[in-house]
Structures are given as C-alpha cells and as structure tokens.
C-alpha positions in Angstrom: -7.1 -7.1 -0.8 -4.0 -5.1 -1.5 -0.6 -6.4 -0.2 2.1 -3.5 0.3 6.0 -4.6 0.8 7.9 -1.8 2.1 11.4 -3.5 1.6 13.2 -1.0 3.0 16.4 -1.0 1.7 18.7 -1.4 4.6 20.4 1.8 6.0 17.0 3.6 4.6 14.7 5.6 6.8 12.1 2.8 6.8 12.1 3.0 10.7 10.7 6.5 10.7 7.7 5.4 8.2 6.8 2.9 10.6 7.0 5.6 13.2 4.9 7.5 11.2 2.8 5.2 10.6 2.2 4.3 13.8 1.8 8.4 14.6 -1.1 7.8 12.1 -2.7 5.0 13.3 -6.1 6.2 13.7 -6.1 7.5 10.1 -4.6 4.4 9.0 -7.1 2.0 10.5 -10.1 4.3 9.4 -8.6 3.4 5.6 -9.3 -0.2 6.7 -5.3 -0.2 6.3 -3.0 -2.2 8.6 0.7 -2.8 8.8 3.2 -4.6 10.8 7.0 -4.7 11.2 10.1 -7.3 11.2 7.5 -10.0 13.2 5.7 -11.6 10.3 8.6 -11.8 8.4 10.3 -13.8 11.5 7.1 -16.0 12.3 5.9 -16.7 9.1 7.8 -15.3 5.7 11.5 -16.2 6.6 10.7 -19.9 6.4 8.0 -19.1 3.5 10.7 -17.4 1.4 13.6 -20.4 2.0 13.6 -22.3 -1.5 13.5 -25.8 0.3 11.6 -28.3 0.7 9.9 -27.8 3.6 9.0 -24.9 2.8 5.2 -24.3 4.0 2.4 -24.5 1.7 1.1 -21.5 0.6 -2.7 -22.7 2.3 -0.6 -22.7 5.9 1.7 -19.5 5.1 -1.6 -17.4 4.8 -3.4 -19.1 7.6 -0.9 -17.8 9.8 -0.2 -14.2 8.6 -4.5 -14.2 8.6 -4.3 -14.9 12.2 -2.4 -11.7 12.8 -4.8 -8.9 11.9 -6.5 -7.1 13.7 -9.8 -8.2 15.5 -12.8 -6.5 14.7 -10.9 -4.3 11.6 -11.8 -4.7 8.1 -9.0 -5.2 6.7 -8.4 -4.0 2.9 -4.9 -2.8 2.6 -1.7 -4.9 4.7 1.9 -3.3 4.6 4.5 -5.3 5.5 7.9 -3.6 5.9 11.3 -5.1 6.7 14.0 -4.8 3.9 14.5 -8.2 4.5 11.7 -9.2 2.5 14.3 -8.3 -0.9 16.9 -10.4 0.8 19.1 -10.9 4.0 22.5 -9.5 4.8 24.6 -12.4 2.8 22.5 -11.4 -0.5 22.5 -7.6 0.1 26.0 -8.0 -2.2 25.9 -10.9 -4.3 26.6 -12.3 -7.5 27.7 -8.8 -8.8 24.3 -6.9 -7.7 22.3 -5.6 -4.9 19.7 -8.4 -3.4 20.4 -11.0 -6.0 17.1 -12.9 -4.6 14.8 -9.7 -5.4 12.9 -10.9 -8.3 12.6 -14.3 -7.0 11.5 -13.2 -3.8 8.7 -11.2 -5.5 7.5 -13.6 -7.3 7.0 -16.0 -4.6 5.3 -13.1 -2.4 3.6 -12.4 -5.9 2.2 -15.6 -6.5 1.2 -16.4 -2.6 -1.0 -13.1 -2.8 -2.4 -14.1 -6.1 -5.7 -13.0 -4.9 -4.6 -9.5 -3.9 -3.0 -6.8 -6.0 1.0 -6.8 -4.8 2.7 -3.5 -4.2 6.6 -3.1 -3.6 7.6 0.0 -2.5 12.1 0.6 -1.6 13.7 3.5 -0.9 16.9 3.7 -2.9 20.4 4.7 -1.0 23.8 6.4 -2.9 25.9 3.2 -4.1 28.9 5.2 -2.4 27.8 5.1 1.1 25.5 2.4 1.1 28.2 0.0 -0.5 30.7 0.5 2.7 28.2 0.0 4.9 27.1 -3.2 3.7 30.3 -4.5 3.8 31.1 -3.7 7.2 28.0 -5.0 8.3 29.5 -8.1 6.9 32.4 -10.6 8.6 35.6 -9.9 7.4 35.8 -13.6 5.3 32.3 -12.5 3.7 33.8 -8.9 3.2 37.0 -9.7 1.5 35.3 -12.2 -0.6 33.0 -10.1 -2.0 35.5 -7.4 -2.5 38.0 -10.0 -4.5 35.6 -11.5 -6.5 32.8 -8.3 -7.4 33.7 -5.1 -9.7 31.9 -3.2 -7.0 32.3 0.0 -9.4 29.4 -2.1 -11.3 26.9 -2.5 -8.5 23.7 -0.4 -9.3 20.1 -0.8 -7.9 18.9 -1.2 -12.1 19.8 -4.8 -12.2 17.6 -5.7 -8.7 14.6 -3.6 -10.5 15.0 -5.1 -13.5 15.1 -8.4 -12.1 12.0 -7.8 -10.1 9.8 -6.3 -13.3 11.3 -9.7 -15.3 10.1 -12.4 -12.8 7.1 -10.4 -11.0 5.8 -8.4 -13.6 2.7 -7.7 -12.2 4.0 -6.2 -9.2 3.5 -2.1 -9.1 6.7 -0.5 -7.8 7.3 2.3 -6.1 10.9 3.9 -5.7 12.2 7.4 -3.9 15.8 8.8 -3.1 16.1 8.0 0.8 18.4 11.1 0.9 15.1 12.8 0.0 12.9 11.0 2.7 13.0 14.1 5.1 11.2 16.0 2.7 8.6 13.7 1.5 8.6 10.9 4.4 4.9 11.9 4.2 4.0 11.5 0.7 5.5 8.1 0.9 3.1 7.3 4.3 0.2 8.4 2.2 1.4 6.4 -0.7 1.8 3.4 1.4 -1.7 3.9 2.7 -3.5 4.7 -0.2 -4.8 8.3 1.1 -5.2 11.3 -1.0 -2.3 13.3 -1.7 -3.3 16.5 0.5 -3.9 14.3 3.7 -2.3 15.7 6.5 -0.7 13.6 9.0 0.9 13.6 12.0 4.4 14.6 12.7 5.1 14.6 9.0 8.3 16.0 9.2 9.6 14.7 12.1 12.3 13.2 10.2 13.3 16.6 8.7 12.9 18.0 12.1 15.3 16.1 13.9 18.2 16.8 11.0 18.2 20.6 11.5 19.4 23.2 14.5 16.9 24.2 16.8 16.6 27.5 14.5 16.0 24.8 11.7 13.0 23.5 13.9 11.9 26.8 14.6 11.5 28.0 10.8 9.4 24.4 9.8 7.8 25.0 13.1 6.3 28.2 11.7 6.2 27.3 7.9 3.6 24.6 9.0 1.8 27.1 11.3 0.3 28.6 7.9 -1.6 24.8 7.5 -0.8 24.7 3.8 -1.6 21.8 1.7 1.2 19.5 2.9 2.2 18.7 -1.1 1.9 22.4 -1.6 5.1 23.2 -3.9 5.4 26.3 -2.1 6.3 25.1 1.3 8.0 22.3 -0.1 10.1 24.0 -1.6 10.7 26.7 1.9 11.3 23.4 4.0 13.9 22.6 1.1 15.7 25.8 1.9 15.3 25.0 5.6 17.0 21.6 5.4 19.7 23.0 3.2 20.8 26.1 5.4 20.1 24.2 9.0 21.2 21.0 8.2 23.0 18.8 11.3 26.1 17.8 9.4 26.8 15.3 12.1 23.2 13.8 11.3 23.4 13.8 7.3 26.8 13.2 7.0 28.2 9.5 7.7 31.8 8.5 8.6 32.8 6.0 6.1 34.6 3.3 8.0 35.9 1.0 5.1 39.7 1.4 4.4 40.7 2.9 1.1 36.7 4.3 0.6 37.6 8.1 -0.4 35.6 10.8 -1.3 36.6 10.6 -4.5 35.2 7.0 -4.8 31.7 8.6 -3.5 31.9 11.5 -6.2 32.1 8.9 -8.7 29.1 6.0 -7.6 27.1 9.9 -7.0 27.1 11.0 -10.4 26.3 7.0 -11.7 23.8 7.4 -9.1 22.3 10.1 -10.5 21.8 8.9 -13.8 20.6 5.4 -11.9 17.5 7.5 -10.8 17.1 9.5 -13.6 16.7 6.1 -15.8 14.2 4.9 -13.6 12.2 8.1 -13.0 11.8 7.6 -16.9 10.5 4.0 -16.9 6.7 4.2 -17.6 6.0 1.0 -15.2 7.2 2.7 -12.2 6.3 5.1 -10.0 8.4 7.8 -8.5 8.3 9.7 -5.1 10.2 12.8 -5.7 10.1 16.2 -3.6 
C-alpha cells in the first residue's frame, strides 16, 4: 500500500485540498484511494508519535488506523493530512528551525508503514508572514522566549527538509509554494491521488475563484468553458493573468499583527525565500509542484 502525509504546513491551504478532495470523492474512491483529516491523528498518531514509553506498539497503532477505512473499498492509496503530523504548535519554532521533530517524526511514520511506500507531501509558506503568525499563535511567555533566544533572520524550511531526507531517507517528498496553491491546488489533488496529470476534477479552482472580483470569476468561468487540458500551459498561464489583475487584496494580503514586523523585514525573508525554493526545486530527490 502507499501511505501519503499531507503535512500541511500550518497557515497553508491544506483545508481547500481536503475540500477538494472531498469534491472528488467519487474519482478518488474509484483510484482505490482514501483519505482522512485531523481524526486519526487525534485517535491514534498523537499518542503513536509521543517518544514515551507508553507509547503503543506499532502491531496496536495499525490495528486501529485499519479499523478506519472504508467498508467494502479496496484500499491501495491512504492520505492522511493534518500539519500536525511534522509537529505541534510548541515545535513549529524551535531549537532555531521550523518543526524541529520533522525528521524524527518521519521516521517513526516511516518505519510503522514499513510495508507501504511513504509519501510526504507540505506546502511551503514565505518565512516573513508565516514567522509572525506562528508566534502569535503562540502565548506570550512561549513568544518572547523564542524571540530572545532564536536568530529568527536564520529560520528557513531547508533545515526541516534536510532533517527529514537525513533520518527518513526513503521517504519521497513533495513540496509547492502555497502562495501558488490557487493556481495548481489541482495538480497537487491529483498528485496526492496518484491520477494522471490531465485528470479533470471538480471545482479545481475554487481556491483561485474565491481570491478574485466577481469579473475575476467571470473570466476563469469562461477560460474553463473551452475544457482545455487542465495542465494546459496555455490556460495556465491566462488564469495567471486573471489572478494577477483581479486579485482580492483583502483575501491575499494579511495584516501582520506582530509589533516591530515591517515590510521591510518581509522584503528581506522574500528574497531568502526565494532562493529557499530555488535550492530545493534543484535537489534531484525531490519533487516540485510549480505552476
């Protein structure tokens, strides 16, 4: 069997794949293809991932997570997505990186699949606004700890990846720019699924949809009239001109609500950003969703 962990990361569009997913369901089932939410991770992984020492057996762990698909469904592919499966909110920042616990994490999921092939798939977010919004997700004790005792100008998501490759090397990862989920939500449903790349789906660009003025919807509405391909460069590229000119800038554009985070500040984790993503598109190991 194939195991898929769609670990988010928080503040990510993993919601809407889920949506999608669900939108799909049909077409998902028919790939013998199931996939659940935050519940198995409750019920059964939380404890599983604990490093204690009642921690479950592996034998009982699987038991349970086998009791939860679906009756009457083959079952060849299982997604499980919650970002908490990299880590929960104490570890998003700490120790100097994002979700310390990754690469451990894998590896346990790793080795308690060790008769499926493992697949982690995490949307990446700009260090500059998804930085503040850690932090105030956080009380302020754990806030102003971290912030007096991390160079947050260091954070980067190449140390989690790296960690992750080290200690669950086997694992196949696959990594996108959530700020280009809108455009290519549905190559990463299809990815997650294991479909063909000129599936169509469903509300694929529902996400996109719901960014734009209603003349925004009207131009994707027609655009998608045409039933192109839906990994067809050409309208790819219109929907990209779409987004860019009809773009909600209350929807895409986030108040940052930590004190003393400037623009200037976001400029400069952008640019490392940048070259962040470029590194990793280049990384032979790793696959790359990309618009």
């Amino acid at each position: 069997m194939q195991m898929v962990i769609q670990a988010g990361a928080h503040f990510t569009d993993h919601d809407h794949l889920l949506n999608l997913l669900q939108a799909n369901a049909d077409l998902v089932a028919g790939n013998h293809t199931a996939f659940w939410g935050l519940r198995p991770f409750r019920k059964i992984f939380r404890p599983a991932l604990k490093p204690s020492a009642d921690r479950p057996s592996h034998q009982d762990t699987l038991a349970r997570f086998h009791k939860l698909f679906p009756n009457g469904q083959q079952v060849d592919r299982a997604i499980l997505s919650s970002a908490l499966y990299l880590g929960e909110r104490p570890s998003i920042i700490m120790d100097g990186q994002f979700y310390a616990n990754a690469g451990q994490r894998l590896a346990y999921l790793d080795n308690l699949f060790s008769d499926s092939t493992v697949e982690l798939f995490v949307g990446l977010r700009n260090p500059g606004s998804f930085i503040p919004k850690v932090l105030m997700l956080l009380s302020a004790p754990e806030r102003e700890h971290i912030i007096a005792t991390t160079d947050l100008s260091c954070l980067s998501w190449l140390a989690m990846i790296e960690d992750i490759r080290d200690l669950a090397p086997d694992v196949k990862i696959t990594l996108w720019s959530n700020e280009d989920s809108p455009l290519i939500c549905g190559d990463i449903a299809r990815a997650l699924v294991g479909l063909p790349e000129d599936t169509p789906l469903e509300q694929e660009y529902a996400l996109l949809s719901s960014l734009v003025s209603d003349m925004g919807k009207q131009e994707i509405q027609s655009l998608l009239e045409h039933q192109a391909a839906p990994n067809d460069p050409v309208l790819r590229g219109r929907l990209a001109q779409v987004f860019q000119q009809h773009a909600l800038t209350d929807e895409i554009e986030e108040e940052v609500e930590l004190p003393g985070w400037n623009e200037d500040i976001v400029t400069a984790f952008t640019e490392l950003y940048e070259q962040d993503l470029a590194r990793l598109q280049a990384m032979p190991d790793i696959r790359f969703l990309n618009p």
